[in-house]
mmCIF file of the N, C-alpha and C atoms, coordinates in Angstrom:
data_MODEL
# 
_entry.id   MODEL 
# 
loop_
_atom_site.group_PDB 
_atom_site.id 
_atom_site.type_symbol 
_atom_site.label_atom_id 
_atom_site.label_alt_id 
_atom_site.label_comp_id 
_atom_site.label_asym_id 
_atom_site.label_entity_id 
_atom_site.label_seq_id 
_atom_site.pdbx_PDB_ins_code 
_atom_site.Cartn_x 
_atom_site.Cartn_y 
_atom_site.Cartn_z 
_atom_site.occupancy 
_atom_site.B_iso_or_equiv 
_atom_site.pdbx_formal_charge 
_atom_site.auth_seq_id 
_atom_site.auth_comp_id 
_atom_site.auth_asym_id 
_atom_site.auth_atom_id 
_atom_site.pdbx_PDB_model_num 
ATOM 1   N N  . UNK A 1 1  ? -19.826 -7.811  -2.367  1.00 0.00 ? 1  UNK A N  1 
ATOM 2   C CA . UNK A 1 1  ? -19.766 -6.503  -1.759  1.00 0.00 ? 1  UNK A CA 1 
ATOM 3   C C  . UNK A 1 1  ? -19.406 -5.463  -2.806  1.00 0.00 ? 1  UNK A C  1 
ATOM 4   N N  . UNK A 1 2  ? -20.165 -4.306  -2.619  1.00 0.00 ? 2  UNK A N  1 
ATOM 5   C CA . UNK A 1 2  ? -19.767 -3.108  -3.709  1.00 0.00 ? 2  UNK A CA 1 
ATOM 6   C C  . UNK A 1 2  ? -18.853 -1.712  -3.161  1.00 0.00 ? 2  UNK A C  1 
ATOM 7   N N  . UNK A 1 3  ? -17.764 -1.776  -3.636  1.00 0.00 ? 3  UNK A N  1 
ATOM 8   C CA . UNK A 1 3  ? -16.781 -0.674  -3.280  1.00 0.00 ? 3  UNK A CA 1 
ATOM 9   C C  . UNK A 1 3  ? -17.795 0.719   -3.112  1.00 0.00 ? 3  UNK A C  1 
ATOM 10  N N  . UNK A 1 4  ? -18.000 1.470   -1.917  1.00 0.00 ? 4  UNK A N  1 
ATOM 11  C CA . UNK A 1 4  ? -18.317 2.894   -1.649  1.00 0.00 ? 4  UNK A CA 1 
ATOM 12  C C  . UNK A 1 4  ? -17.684 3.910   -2.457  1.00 0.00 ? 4  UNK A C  1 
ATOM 13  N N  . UNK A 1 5  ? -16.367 4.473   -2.578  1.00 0.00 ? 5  UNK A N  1 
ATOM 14  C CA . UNK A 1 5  ? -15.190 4.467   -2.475  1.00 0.00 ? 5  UNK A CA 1 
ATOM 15  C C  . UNK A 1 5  ? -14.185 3.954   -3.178  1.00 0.00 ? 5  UNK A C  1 
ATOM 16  N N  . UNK A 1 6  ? -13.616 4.329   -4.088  1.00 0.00 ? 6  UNK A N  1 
ATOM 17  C CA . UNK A 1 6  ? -12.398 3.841   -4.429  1.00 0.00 ? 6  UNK A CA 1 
ATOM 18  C C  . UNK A 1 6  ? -11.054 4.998   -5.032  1.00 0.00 ? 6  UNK A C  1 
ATOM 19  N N  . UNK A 1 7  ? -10.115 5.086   -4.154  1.00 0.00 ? 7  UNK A N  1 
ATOM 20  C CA . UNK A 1 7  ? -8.533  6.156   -4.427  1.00 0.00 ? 7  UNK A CA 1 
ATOM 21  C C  . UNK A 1 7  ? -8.038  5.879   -5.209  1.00 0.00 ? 7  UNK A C  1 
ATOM 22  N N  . UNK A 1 8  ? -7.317  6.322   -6.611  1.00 0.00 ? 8  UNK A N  1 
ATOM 23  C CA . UNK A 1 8  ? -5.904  5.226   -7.303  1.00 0.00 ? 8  UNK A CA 1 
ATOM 24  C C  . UNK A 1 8  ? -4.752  6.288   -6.525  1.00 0.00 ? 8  UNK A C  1 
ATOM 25  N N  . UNK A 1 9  ? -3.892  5.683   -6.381  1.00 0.00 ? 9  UNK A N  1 
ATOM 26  C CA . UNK A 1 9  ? -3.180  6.154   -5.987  1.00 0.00 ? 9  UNK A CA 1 
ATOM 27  C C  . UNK A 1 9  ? -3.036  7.715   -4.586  1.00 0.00 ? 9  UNK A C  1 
ATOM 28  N N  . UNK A 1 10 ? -3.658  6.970   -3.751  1.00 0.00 ? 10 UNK A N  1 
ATOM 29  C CA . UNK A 1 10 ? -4.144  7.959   -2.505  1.00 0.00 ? 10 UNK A CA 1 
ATOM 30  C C  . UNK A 1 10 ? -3.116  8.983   -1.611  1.00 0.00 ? 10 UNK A C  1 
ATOM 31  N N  . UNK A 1 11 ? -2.000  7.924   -1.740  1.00 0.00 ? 11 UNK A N  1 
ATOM 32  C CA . UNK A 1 11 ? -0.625  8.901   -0.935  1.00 0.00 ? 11 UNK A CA 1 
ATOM 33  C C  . UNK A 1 11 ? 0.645   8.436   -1.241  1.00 0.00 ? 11 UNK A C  1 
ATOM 34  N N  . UNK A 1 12 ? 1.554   9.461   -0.843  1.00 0.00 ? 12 UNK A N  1 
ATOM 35  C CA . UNK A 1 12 ? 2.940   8.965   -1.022  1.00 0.00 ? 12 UNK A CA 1 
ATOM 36  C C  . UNK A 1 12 ? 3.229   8.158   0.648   1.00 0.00 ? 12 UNK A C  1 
ATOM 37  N N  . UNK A 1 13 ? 4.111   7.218   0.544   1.00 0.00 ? 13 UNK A N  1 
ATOM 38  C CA . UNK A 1 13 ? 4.451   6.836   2.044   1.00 0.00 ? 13 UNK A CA 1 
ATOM 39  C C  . UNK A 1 13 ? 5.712   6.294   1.933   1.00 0.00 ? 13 UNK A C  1 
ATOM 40  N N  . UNK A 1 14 ? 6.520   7.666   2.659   1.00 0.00 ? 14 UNK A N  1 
ATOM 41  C CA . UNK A 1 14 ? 8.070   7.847   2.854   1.00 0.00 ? 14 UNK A CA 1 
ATOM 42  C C  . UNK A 1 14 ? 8.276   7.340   4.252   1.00 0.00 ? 14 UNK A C  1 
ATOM 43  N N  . UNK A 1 15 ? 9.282   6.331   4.257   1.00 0.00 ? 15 UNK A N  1 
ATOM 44  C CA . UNK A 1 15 ? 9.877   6.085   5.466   1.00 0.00 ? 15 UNK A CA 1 
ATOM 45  C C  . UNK A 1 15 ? 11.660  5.700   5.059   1.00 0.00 ? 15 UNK A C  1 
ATOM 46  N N  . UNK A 1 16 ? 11.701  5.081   6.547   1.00 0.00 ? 16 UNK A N  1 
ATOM 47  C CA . UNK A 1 16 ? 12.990  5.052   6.839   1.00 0.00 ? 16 UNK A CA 1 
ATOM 48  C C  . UNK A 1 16 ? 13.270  3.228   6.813   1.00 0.00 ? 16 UNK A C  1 
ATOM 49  N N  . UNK A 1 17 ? 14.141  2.816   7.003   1.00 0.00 ? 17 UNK A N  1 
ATOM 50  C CA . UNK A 1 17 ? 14.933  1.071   6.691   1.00 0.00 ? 17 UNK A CA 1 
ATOM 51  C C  . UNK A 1 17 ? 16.192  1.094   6.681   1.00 0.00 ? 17 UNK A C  1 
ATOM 52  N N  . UNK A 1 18 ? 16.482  0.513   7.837   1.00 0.00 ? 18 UNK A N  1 
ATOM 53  C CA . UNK A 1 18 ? 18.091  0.140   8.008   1.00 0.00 ? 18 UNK A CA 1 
ATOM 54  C C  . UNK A 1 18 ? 18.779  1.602   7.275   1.00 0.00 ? 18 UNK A C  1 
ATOM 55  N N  . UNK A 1 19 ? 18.550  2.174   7.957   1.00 0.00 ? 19 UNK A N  1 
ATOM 56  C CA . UNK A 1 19 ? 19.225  4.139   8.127   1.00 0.00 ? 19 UNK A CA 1 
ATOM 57  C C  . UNK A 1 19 ? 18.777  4.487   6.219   1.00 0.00 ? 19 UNK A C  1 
ATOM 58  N N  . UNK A 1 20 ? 17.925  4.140   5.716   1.00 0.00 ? 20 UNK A N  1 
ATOM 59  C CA . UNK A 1 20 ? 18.030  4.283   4.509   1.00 0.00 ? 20 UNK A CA 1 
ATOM 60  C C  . UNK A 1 20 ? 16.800  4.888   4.057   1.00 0.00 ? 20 UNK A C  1 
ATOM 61  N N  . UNK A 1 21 ? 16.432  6.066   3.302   1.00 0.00 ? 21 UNK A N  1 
ATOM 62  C CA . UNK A 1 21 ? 15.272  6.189   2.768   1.00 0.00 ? 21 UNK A CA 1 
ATOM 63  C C  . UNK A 1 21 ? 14.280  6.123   2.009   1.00 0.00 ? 21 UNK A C  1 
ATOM 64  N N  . UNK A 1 22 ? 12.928  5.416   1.730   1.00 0.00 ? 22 UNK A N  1 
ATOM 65  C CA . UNK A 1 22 ? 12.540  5.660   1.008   1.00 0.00 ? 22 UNK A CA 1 
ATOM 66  C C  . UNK A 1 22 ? 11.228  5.518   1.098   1.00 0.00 ? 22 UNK A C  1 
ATOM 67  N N  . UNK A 1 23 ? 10.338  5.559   -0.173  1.00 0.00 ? 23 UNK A N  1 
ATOM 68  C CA . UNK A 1 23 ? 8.868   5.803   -0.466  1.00 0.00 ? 23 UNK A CA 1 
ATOM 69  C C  . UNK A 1 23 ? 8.311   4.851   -1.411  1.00 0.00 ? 23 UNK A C  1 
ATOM 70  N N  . UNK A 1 24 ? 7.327   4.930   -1.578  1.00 0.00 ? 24 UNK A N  1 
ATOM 71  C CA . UNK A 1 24 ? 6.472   3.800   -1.815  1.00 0.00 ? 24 UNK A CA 1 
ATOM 72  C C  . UNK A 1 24 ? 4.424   4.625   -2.142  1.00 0.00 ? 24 UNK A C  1 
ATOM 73  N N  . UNK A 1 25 ? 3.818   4.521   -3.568  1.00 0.00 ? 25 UNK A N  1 
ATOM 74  C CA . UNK A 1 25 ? 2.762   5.067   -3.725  1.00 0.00 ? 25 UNK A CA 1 
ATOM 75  C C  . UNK A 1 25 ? 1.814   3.624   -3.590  1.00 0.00 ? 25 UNK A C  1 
ATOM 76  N N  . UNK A 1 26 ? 1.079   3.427   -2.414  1.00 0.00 ? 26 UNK A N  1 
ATOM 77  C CA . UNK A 1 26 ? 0.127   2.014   -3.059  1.00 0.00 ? 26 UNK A CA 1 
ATOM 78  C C  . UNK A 1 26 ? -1.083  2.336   -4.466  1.00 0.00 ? 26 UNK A C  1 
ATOM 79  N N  . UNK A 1 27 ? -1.898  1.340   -5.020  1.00 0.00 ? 27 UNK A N  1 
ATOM 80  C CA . UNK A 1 27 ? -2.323  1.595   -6.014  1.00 0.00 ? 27 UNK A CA 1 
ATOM 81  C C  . UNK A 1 27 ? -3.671  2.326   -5.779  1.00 0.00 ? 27 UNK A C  1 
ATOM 82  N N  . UNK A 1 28 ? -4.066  1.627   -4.456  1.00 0.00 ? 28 UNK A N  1 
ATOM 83  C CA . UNK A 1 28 ? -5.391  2.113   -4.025  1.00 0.00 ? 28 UNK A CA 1 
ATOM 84  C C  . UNK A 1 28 ? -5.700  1.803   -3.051  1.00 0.00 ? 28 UNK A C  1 
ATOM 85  N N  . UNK A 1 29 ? -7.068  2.905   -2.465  1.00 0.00 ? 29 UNK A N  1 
ATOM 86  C CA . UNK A 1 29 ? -7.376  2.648   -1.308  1.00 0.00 ? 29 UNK A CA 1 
ATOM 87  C C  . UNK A 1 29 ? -8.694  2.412   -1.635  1.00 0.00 ? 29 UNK A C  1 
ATOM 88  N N  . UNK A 1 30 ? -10.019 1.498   -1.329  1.00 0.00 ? 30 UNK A N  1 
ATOM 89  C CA . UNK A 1 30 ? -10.989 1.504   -1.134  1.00 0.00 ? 30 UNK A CA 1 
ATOM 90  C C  . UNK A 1 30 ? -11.849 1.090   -0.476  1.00 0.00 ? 30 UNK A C  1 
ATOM 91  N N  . UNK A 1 31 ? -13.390 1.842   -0.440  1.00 0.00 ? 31 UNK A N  1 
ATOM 92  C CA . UNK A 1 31 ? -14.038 1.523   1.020   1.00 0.00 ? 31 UNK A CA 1 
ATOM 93  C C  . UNK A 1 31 ? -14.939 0.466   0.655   1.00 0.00 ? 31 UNK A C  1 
ATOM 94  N N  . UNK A 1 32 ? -14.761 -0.881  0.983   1.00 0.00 ? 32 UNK A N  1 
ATOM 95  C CA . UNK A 1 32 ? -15.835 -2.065  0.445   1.00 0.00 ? 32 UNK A CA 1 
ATOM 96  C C  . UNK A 1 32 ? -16.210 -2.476  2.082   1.00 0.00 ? 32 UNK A C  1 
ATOM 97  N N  . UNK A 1 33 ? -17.546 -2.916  2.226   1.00 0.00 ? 33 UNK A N  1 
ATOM 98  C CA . UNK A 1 33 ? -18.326 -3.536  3.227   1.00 0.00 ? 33 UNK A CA 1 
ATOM 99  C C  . UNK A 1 33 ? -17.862 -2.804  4.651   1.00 0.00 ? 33 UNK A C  1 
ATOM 100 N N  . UNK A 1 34 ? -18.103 -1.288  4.902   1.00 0.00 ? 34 UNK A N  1 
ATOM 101 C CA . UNK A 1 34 ? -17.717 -1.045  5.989   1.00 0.00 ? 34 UNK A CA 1 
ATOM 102 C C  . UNK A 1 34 ? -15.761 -0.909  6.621   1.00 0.00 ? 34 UNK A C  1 
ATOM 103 N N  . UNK A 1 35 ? -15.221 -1.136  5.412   1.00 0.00 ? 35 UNK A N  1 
ATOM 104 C CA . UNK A 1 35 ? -13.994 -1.146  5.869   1.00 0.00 ? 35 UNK A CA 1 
ATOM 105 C C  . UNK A 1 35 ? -12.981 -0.715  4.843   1.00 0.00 ? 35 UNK A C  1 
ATOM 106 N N  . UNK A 1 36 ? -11.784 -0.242  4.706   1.00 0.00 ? 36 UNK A N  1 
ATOM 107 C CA . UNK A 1 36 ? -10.968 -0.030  3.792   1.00 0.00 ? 36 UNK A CA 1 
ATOM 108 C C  . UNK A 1 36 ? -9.638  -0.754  3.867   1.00 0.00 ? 36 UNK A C  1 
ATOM 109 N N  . UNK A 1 37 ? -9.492  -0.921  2.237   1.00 0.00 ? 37 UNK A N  1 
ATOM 110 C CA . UNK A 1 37 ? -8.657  -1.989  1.726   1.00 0.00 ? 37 UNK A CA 1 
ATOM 111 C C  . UNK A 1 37 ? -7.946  -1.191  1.108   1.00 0.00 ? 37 UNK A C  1 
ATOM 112 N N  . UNK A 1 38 ? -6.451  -1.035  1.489   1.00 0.00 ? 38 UNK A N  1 
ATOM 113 C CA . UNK A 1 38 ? -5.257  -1.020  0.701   1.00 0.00 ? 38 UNK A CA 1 
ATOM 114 C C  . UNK A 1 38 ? -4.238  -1.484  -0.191  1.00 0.00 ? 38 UNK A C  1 
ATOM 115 N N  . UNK A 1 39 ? -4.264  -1.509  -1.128  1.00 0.00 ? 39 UNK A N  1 
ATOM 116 C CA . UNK A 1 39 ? -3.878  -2.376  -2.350  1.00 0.00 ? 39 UNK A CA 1 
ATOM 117 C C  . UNK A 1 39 ? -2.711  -1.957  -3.458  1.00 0.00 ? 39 UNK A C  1 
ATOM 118 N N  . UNK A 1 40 ? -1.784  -3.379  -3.482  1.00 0.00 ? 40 UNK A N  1 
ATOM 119 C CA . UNK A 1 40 ? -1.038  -2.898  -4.622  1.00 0.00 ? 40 UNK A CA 1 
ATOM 120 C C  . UNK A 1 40 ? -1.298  -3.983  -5.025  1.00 0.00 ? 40 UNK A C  1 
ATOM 121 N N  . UNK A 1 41 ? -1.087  -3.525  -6.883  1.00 0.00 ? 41 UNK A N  1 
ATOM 122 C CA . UNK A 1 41 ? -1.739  -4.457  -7.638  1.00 0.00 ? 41 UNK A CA 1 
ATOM 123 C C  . UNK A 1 41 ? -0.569  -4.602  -8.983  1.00 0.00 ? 41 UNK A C  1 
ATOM 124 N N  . UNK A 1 42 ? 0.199   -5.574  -9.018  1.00 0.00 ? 42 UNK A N  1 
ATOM 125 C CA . UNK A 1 42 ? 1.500   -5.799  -10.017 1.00 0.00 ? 42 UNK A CA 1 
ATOM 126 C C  . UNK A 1 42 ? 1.400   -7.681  -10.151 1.00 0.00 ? 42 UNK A C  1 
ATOM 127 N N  . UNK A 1 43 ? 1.419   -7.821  -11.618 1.00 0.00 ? 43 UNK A N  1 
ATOM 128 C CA . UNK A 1 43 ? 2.611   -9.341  -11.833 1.00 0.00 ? 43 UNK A CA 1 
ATOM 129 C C  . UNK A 1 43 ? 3.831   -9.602  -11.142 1.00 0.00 ? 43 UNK A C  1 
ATOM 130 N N  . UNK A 1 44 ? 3.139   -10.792 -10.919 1.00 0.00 ? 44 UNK A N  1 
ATOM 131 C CA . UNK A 1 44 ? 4.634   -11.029 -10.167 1.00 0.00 ? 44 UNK A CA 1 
ATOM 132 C C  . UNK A 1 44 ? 5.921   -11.345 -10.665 1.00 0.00 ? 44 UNK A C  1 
ATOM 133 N N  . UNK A 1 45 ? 5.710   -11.314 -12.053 1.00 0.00 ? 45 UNK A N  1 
ATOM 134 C CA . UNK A 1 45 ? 7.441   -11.201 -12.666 1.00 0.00 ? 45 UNK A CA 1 
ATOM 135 C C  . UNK A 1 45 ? 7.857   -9.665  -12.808 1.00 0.00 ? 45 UNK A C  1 
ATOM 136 N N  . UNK A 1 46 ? 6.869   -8.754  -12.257 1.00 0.00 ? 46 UNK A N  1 
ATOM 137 C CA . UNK A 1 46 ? 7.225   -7.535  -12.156 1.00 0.00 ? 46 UNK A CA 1 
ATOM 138 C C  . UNK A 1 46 ? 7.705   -7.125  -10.665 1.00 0.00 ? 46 UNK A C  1 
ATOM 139 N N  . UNK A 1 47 ? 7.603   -7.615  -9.941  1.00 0.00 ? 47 UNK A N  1 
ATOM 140 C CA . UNK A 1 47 ? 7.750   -7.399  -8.489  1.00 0.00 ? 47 UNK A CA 1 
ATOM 141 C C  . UNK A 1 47 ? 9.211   -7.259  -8.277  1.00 0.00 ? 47 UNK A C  1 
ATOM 142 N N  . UNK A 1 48 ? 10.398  -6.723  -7.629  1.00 0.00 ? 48 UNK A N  1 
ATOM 143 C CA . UNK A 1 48 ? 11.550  -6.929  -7.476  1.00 0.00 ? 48 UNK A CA 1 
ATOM 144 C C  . UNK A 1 48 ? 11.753  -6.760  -6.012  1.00 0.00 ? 48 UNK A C  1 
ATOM 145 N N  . UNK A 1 49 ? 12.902  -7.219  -5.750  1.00 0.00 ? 49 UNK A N  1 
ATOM 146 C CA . UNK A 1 49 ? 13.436  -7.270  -4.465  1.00 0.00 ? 49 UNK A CA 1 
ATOM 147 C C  . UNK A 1 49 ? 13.022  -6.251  -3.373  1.00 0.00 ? 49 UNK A C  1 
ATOM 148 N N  . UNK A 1 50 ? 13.328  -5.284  -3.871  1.00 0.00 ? 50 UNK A N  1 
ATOM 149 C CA . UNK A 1 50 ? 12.773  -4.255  -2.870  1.00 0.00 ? 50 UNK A CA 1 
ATOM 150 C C  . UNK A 1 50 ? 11.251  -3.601  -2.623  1.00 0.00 ? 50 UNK A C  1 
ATOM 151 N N  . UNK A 1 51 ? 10.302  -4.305  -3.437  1.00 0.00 ? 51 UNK A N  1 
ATOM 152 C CA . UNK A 1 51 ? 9.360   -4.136  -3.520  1.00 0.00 ? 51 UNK A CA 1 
ATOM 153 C C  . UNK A 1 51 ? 8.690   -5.058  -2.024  1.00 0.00 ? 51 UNK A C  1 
ATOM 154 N N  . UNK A 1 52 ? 9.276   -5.832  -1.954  1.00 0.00 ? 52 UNK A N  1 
ATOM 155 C CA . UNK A 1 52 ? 8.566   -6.541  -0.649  1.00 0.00 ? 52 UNK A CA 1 
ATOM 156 C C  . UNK A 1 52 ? 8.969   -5.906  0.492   1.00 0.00 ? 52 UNK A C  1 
ATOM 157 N N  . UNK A 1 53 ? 10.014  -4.967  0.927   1.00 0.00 ? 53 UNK A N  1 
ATOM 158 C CA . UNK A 1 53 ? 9.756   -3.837  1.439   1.00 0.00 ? 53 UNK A CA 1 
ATOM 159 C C  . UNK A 1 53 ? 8.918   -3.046  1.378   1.00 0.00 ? 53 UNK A C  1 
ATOM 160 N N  . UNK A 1 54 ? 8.697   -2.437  0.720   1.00 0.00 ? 54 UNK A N  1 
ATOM 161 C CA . UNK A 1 54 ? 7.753   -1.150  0.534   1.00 0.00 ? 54 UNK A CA 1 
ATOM 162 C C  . UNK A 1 54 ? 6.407   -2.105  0.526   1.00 0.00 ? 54 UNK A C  1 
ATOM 163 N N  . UNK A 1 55 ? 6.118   -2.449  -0.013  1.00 0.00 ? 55 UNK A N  1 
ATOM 164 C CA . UNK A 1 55 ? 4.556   -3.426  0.420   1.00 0.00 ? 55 UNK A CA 1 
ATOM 165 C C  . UNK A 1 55 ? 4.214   -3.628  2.042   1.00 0.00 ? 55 UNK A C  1 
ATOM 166 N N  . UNK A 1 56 ? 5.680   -4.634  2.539   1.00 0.00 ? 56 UNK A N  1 
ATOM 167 C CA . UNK A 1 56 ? 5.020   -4.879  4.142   1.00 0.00 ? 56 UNK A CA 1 
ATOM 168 C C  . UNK A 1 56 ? 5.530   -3.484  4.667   1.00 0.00 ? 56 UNK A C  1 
ATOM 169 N N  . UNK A 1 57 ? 5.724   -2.092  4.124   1.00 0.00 ? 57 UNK A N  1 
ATOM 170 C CA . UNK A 1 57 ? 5.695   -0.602  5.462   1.00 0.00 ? 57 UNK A CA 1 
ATOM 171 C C  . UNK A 1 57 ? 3.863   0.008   5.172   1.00 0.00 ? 57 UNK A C  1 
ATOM 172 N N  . UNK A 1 58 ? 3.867   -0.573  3.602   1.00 0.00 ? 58 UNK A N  1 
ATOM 173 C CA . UNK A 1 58 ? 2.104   -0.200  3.267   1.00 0.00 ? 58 UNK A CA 1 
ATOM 174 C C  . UNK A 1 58 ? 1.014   -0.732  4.055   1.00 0.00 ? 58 UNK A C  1 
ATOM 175 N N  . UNK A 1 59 ? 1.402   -1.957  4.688   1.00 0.00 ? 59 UNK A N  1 
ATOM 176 C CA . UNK A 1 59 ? 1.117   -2.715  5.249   1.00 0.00 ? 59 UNK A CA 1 
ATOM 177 C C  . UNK A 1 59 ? 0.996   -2.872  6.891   1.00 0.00 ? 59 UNK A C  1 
ATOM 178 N N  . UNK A 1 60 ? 2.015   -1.952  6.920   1.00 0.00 ? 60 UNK A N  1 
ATOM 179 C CA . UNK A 1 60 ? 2.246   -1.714  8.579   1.00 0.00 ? 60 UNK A CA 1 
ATOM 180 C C  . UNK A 1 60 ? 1.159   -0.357  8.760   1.00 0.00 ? 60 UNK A C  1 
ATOM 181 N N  . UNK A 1 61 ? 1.603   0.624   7.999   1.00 0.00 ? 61 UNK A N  1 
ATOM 182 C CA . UNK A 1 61 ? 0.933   1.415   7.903   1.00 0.00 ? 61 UNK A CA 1 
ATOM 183 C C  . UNK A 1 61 ? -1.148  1.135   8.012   1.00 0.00 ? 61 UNK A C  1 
ATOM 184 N N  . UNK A 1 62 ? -1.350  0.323   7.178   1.00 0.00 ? 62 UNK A N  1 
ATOM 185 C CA . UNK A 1 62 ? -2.865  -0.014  7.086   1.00 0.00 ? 62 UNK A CA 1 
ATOM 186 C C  . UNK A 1 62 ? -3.457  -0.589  8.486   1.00 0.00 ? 62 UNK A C  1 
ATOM 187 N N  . UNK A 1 63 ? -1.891  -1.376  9.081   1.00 0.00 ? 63 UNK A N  1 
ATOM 188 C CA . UNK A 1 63 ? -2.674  -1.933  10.034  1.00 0.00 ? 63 UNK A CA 1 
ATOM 189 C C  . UNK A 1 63 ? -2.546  -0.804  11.200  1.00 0.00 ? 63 UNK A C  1 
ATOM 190 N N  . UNK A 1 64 ? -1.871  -0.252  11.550  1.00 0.00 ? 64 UNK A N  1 
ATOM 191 C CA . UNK A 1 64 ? -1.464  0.963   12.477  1.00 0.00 ? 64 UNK A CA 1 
ATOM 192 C C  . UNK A 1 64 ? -2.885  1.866   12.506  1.00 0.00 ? 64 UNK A C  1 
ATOM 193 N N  . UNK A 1 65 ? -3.226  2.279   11.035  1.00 0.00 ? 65 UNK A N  1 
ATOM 194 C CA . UNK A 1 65 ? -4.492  2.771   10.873  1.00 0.00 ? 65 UNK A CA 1 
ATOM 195 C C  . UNK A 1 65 ? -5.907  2.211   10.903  1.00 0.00 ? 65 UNK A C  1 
ATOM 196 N N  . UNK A 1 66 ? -5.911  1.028   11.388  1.00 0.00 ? 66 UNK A N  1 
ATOM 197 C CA . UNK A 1 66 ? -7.051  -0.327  11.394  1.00 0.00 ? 66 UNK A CA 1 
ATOM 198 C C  . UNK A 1 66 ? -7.383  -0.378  10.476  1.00 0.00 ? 66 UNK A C  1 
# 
């Protein structure tokens, strides 16, 4: 399949967690086969703790938006 479409860095996405705030930029958004894919793209010895937060709200978010 060939990407239509492709964002780097498309939006900021600020929320809230256990009364706490924060944000999170994914790397990209793009439109492949009729549908769009939201993506962060890091090594995983780069990944830290709080990053698996902010991934599954990117995540909530994508699916909220189908």
């Amino acid at each position: 399949m060939r990407a239509s479409e492709v964002l780097s860095q498309p939006f900021r996405l600020d929320f809230e967690h256990a009364g706490r705030h924060a944000w999170h930029i994914p790397d990209f958004l793009g439109v492949i086969g009729g549908g769009m894919w939201l993506t962060d793209v890091r090594p995983m010895e780069l990944i830290k703790e709080g990053d698996a937060l902010k991934f599954a709200a990117a995540g909530e978010v994508a699916a909220a938006c189908g």
